[in-house]
C-alpha positions as CSV (number, residue, x, y, z in Angstrom):
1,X,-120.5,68.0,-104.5
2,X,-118.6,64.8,-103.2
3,X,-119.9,62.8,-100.6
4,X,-117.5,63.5,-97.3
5,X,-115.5,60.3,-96.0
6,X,-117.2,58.2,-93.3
7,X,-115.9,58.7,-89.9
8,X,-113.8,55.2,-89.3
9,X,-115.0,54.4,-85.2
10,X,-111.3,54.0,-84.3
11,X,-109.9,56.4,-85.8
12,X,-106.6,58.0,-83.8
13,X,-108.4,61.1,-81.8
14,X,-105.8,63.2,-83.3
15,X,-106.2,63.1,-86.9
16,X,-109.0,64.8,-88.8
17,X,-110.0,62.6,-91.0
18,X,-111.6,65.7,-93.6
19,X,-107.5,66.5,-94.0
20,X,-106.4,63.1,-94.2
21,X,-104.6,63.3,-98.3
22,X,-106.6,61.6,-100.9
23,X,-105.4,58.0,-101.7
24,X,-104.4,57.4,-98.3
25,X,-107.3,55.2,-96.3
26,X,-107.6,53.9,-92.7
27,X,-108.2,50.3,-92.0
28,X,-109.5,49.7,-88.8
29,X,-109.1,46.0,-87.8
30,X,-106.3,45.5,-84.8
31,X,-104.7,48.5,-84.3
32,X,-105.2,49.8,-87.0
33,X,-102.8,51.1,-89.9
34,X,-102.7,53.7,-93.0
35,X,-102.5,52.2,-96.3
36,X,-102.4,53.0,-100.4
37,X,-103.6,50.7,-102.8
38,X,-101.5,50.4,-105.5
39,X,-101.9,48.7,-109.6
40,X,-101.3,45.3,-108.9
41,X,-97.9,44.4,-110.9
42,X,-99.4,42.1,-113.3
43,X,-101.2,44.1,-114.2
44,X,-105.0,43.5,-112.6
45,X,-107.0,45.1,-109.8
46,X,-104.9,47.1,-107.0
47,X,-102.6,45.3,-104.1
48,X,-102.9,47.4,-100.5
49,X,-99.6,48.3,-99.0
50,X,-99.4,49.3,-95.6
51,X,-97.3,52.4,-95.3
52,X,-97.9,53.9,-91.2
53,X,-99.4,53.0,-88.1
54,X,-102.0,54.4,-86.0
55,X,-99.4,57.1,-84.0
56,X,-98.7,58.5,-88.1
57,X,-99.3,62.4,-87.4
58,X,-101.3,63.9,-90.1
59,X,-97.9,65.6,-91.3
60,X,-96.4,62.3,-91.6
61,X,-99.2,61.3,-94.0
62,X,-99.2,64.4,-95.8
63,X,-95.4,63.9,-96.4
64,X,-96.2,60.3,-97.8
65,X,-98.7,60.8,-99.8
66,X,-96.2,63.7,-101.6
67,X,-93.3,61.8,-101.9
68,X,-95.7,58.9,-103.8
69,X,-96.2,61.8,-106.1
70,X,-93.0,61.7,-107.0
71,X,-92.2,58.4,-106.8
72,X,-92.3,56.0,-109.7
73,X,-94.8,52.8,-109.2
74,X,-92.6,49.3,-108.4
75,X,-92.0,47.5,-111.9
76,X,-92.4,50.2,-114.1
77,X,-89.9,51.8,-116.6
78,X,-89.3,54.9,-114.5
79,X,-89.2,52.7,-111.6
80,X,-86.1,50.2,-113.0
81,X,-84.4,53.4,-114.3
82,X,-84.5,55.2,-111.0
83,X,-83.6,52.0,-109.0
84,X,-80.4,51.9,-111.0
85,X,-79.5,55.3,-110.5
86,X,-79.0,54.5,-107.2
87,X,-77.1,51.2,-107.3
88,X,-73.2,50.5,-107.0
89,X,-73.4,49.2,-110.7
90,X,-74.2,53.3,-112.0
91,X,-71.7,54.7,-108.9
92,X,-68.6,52.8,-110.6
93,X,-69.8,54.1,-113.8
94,X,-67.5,56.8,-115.0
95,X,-68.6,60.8,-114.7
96,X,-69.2,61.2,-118.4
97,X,-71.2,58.1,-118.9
98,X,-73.4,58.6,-115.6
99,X,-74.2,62.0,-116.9
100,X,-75.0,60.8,-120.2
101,X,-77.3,58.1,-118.4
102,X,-78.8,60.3,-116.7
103,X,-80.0,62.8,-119.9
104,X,-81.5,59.2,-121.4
105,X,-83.2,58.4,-118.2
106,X,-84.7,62.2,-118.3
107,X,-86.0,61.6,-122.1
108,X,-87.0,57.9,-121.8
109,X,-89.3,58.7,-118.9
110,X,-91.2,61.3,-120.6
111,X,-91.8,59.7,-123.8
112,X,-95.3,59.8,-125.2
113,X,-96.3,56.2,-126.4
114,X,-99.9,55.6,-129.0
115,X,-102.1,55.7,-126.7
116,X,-101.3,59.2,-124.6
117,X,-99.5,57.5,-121.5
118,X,-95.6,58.0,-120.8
119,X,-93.0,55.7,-121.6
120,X,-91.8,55.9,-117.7
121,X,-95.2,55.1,-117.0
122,X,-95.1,51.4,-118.8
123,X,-94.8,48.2,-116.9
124,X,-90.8,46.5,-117.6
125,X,-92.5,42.9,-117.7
126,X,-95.8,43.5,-119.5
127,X,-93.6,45.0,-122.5
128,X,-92.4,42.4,-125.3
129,X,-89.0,42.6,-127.6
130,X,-91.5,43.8,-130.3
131,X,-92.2,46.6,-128.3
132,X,-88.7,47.6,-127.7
133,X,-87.9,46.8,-131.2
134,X,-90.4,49.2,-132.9
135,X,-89.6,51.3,-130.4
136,X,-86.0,51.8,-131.2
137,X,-86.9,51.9,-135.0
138,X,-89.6,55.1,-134.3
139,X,-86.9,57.0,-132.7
140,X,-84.3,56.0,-135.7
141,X,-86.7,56.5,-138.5
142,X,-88.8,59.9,-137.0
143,X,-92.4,59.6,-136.9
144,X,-95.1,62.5,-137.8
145,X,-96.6,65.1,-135.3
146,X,-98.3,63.4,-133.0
147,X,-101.5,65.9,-133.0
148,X,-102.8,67.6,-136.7
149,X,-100.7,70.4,-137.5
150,X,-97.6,69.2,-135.1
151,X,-94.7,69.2,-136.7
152,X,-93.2,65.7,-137.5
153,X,-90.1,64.4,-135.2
154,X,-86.4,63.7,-137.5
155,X,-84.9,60.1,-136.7
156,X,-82.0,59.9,-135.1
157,X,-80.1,56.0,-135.7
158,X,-77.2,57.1,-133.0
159,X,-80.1,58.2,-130.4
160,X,-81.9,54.6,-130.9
161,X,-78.5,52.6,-130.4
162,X,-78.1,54.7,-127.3
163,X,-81.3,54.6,-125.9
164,X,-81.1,50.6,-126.8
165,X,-78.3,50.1,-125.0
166,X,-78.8,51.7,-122.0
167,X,-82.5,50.2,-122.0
168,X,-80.8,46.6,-122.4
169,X,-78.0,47.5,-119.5
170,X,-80.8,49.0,-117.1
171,X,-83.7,46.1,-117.6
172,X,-80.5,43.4,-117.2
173,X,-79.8,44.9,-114.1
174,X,-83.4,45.0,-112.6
175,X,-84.1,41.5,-114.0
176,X,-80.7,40.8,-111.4
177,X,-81.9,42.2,-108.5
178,X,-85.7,40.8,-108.6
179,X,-87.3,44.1,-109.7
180,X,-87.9,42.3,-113.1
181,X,-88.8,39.2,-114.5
182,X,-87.2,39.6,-117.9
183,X,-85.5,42.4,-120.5
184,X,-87.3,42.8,-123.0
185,X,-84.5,45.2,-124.7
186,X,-82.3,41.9,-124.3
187,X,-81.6,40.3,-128.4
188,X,-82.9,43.6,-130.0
189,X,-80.0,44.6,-132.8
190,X,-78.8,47.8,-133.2
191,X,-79.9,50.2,-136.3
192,X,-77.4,50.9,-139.0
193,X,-76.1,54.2,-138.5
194,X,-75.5,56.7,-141.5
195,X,-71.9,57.7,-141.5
196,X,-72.3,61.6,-140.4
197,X,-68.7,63.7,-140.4
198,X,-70.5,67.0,-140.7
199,X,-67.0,68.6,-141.9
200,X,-68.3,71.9,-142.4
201,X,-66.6,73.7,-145.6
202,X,-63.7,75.9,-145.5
203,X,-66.0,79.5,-145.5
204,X,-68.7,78.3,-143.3
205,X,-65.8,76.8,-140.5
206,X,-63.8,80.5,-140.9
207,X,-67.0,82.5,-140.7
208,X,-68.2,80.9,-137.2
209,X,-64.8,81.1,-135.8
210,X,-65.0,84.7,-136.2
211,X,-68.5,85.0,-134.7
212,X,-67.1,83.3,-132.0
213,X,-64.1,85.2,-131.5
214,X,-66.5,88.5,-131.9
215,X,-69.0,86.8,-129.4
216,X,-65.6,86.4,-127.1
217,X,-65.3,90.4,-126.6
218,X,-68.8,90.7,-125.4
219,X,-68.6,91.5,-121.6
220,X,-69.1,88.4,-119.1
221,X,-72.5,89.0,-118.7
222,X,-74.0,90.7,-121.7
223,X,-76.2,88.4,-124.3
224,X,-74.7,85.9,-126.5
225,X,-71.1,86.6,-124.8
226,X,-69.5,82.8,-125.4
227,X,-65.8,81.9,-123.8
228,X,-62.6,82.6,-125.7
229,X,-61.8,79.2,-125.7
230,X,-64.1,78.7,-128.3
231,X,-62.6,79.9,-131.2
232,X,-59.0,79.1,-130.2
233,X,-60.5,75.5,-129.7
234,X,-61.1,75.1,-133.1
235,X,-58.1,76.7,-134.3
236,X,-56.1,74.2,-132.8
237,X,-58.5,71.4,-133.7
238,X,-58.2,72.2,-137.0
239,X,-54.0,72.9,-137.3
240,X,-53.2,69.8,-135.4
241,X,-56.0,67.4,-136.6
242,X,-57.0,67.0,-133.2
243,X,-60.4,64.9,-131.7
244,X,-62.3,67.3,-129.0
245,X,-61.6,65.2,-126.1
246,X,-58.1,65.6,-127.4
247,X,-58.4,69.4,-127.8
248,X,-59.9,69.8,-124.3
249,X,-57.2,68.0,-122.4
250,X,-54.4,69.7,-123.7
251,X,-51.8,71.0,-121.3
252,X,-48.4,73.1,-120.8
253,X,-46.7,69.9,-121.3
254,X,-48.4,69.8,-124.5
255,X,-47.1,72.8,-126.2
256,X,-44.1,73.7,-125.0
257,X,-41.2,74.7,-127.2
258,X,-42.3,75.5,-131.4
259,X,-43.8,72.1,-131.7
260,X,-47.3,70.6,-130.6
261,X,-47.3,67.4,-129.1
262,X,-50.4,65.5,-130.0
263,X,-52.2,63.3,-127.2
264,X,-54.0,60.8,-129.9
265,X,-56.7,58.5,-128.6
266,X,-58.3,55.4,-130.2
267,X,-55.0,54.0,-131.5
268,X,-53.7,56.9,-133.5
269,X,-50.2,58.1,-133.8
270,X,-49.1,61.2,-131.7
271,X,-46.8,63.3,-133.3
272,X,-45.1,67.0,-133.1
273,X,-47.1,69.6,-135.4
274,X,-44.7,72.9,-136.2
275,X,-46.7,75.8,-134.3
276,X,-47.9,78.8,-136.9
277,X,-48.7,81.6,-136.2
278,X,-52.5,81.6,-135.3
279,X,-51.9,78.1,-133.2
280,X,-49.4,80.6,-131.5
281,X,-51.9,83.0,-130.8
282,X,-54.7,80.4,-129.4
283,X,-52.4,79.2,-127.3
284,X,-51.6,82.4,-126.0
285,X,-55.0,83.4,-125.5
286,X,-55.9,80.0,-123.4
287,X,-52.8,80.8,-121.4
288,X,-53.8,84.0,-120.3
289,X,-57.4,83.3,-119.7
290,X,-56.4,80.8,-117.4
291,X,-53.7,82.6,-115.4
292,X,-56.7,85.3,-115.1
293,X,-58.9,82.5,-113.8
294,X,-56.6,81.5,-111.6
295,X,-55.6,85.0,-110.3
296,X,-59.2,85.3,-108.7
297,X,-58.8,81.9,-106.9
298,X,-55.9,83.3,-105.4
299,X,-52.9,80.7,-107.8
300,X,-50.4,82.8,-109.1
301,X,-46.9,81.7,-110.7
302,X,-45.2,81.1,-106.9
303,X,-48.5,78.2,-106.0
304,X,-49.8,77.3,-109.6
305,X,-48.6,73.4,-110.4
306,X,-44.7,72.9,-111.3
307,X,-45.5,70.2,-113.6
308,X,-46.9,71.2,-116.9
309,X,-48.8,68.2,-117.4
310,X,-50.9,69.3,-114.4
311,X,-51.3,73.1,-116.2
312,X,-54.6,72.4,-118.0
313,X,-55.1,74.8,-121.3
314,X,-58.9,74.7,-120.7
315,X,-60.3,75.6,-117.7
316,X,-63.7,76.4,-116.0
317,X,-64.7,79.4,-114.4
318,X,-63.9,77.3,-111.0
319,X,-60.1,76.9,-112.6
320,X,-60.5,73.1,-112.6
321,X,-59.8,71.2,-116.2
322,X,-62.8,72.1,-118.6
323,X,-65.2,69.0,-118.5
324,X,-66.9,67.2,-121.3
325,X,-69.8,68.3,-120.2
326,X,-68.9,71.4,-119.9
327,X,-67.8,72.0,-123.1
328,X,-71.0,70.3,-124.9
329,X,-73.3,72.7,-123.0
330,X,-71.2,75.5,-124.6
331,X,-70.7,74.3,-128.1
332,X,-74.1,73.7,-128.1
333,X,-75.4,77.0,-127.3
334,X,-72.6,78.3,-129.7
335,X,-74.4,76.7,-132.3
336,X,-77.9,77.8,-131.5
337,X,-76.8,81.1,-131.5
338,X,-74.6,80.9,-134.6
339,X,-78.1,79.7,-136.3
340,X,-80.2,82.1,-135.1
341,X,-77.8,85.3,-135.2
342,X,-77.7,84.0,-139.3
343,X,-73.9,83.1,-139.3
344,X,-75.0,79.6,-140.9
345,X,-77.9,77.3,-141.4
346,X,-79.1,74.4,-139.1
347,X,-77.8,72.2,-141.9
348,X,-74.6,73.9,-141.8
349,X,-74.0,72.7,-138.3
350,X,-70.9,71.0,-136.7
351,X,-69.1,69.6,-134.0
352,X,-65.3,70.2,-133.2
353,X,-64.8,66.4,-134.2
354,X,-65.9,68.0,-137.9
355,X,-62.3,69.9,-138.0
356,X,-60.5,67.1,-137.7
357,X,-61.9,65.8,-140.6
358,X,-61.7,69.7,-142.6
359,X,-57.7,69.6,-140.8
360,X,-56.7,66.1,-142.7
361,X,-58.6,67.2,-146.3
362,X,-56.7,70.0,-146.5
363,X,-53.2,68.7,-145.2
364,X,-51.1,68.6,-147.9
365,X,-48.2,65.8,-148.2
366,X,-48.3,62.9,-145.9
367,X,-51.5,63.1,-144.7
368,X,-51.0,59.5,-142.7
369,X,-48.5,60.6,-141.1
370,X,-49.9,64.2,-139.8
371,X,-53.3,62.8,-138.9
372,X,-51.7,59.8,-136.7
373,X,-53.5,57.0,-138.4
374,X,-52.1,53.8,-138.6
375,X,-54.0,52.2,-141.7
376,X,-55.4,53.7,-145.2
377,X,-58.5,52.0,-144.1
378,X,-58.9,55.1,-141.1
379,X,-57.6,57.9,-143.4
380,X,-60.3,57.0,-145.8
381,X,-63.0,57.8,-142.9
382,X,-61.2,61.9,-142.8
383,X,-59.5,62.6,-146.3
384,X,-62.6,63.5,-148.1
385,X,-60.4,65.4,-150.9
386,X,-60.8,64.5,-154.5
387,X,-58.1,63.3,-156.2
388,X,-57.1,65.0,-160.0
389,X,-56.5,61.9,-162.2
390,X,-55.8,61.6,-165.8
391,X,-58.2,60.8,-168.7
392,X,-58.8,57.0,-169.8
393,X,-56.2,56.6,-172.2
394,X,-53.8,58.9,-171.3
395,X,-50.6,58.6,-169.3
C-alpha cells in the first residue's frame, strides 16, 4: 500500500489534501501555489509550471489536472499539430483541405513508432530529417506486423506525400510562431508515386452500378440501403467523361435542353454531350430525389431558386449541394459493402474518377475532343484502348 501524502503545514483549510489529483503538488513557500512538473523540452529532467493559487477549489484542480489529460505536452508533435488547428493560417484554409488536415492530424498522432510510444507523443525538435525521411518511406513502402502473427501494413506513396506535406506546412508554421526551433520535414523529397487509374472493366463497373441501384430501393433505414445518387452518379460520370468533383456539382443549368454541358476543371475543354437515354433517366432520378428533399424543408416550385445554376443535382439530406466529404463517406461505404456482399473483389475497387478513364476508352471517334483535353500528352493518361495495327511488312 502507498505511503499517504504528507500534510503541507499551510495548506488552504479547505482542500483535502487525500483528494488533491495525482500529479498536482503544493508548494508552500509565500503564499503558496499548485503546480505540475512537466518533461523538460530538451529533453532532461522535469521543469515546474505553476498552474493555481492558494484560493484554487479542489474542483478547480480536479478540472486541471483532466484537461492535462487531454492536452498534448508543449513541443511535441501532437502539440504543433493541435496549435495549428487553431491558428488563422488553418481558418483561411478551405473546407475540403481543413477536413482533410484534420483526418492526417487524427492518424499522425496515433502512430506507433519502434520503440512502443506514439508519433504525437515525439518531441518536434529532438526529431532529425532522417527521421522524417524514413518515416515517409515506411508509410510508402508498408512495413510487417508489428507483433508475431500481425498482419503486415500495404504502402501507400500518395499517403507519404500527403502526410509529408502537411508535416512540412505544420512544423514551418510552429518553427514561425516560437513553438519550434526547426522542421525537420523541411528538404525531405517526395516519393514517386505509381500511376493508379483503377479503371474498373466494363462487367465489373455495370455489375456494381446495379448493386447500387438495387441497394437504392432498400428503405431509408434498412441495412446496406445506399442513396440513389449513387448509381446515377456513375452513369453520368461514365456518358459524359466527367471528374467527381465535376459530377457532384452539376446543376439545372447544366442539363437543360437534349445536351449536357460539361463543367471541365484542370484546363480541360467543356463541351455539349447528346443526352441518351439512361443519362436521361439519372437525371431524372437526381431531379426528383431532390424536389422530394426539398418538399420536407418546406421549397417547392413557387420558393425553390429561379436560377438553374443555383438548382444543385446533388443534394444532402439537409437539401444543401452534396459535399466532398459527403460523398467520400458514401462511396466509401459503397465499396465496403460492394466487397463484402461479393459484387467484386478488394482489387476490383474503384473511384468515380475510374469512369472517366472507362468513359474515354470506350468513346469511339474523336476521343480529344469528347474528353476536353487539350494535348495528346493528357489523352494518353485516360485512352487505355489498344490500338489494331497491321503486321510488319504489310500495308
Amino acid at each position: 500500500m502507498a505511503r499517504p501524502r504528507k500534510v503541507p503545514s499551510n495548506l488552504p483549510k479547505h482542500i483535502d489534501y487525500g483528494k488533491v489529483p495525482q500529479g498536482i503538488y503544493w508548494d508552500g513557500t509565500g503564499r503558496g501555489r499548485w503546480y505540475v512538473r512537466d518533461q523538460h523540452p530538451e529533453g532532461f529532467g522535469t521543469k515546474c509550471k505553476t498552474v493555481a493559487g492558494p484560493a484554487a477549489r479542489l474542483s478547480d484542480l480536479h478540472a486541471i489536472a483532466e484537461a492535462r489529460g487531454s492536452e498534448a505536452q508543449r513541443g511535441t508533435v501532437a502539440y504543433v499539430i493541435d496549435q495549428h488547428a487553431k491558428s488563422l493560417a488553418f481558418s483561411q484554409l478551405g473546407a475540403t483541405t481543413q477536413q482533410h488536415y484534420r483526418d492526417y492530424a487524427k492518424a499522425i498522432k496515433v502512430f506507433p513508432l519502434k520503440n512502443g510510444s506514439k508519433l504525437g507523443d515525439a518531441v518536434v525538435d529532438r526529431l532529425s530529417p532522417g527521421f522524417i525521411r524514413k518515416l515517409i518511406d515506411i508509410i510508402a513502402l508498408g512495413r510487417p506486423g508489428t507483433k508475431p502473427g500481425d498482419a503486415a501494413i500495404p504502402g501507400y506513396p500518395t499517403k507519404a506525400n500527403h502526410w509529408l506535406s502537411y508535416l512540412r506546412r505544420v512544423f514551418g508554421w510552429a518553427r514561425e510562431h516560437d513553438h519550434v526551433t526547426n522542421n525537420p520535414a523541411a528538404g525531405i523529397k517526395k516519393v514517386k508515386e505509381k500511376r493508379d487509374h483503377r479503371m474498373p472493366e466494363r462487367d465489373v463497373f455495370r455489375r456494381v452500378q446495379d448493386y447500387a441501384r438495387r441497394c437504392s430501393e432498400r428503405g431509408a433505414r434498412e441495412k446496406g440501403a445506399l442513396p440513389v445518387y449513387l448509381w446515377a452518379a456513375m452513369e453520368l460520370a461514365y456518358q459524359a467523361r466527367l471528374r467527381g468533383i465535376e459530377v457532384r456539382t452539376l446543376t439545372d443549368h447544366h442539363v437543360e435542353g437534349e445536351v449536357l454541358q460539361t463543367n471541365r476543371r484542370k484546363g480541360s475543354r467543356d463541351n455539349l454531350v447528346r443526352k441518351g437515354e439512361q443519362t436521361e433517366v439519372a437525371i431524372k432520378v437526381l431531379q426528383d430525389r431532390r424536389a422530394a428533399i426539398w418538399a420536407k424543408r418546406g421549397i417547392t416550385q413557387l420558393n425553390a431558386p429561379l436560377s438553374p445554376k443555383m438548382r444543385p443535382l446533388f443534394v444532402s439530406e439537409d437539401g444543401e449541394m452534396l459535399t466532398a466529404h459527403g460523398w467520400h463517406t458514401t462511396w466509401g461505404r459503397f465499396m465496403r459493402n460492394a466487397v463484402r456482399d461479393g459484387v467484386i473483389t478488394a482489387e476490383e475497387r474503384f473511384a468515380l474518377h475510374g469512369l472517366k478513364h472507362r468513359g474515354v476508352t470506350d468513346t469511339n471517334g474523336n476521343k480529344k475532343e469528347a474528353s476536353g483535353h487539350k494535348t495528346d500528352a493528357m489523352l494518353h493518361v485516360y485512352d487505355h484502348s489498344l490500338p489494331v495495327v497491321a503486321e510488319s511488312g504489310r500495308e
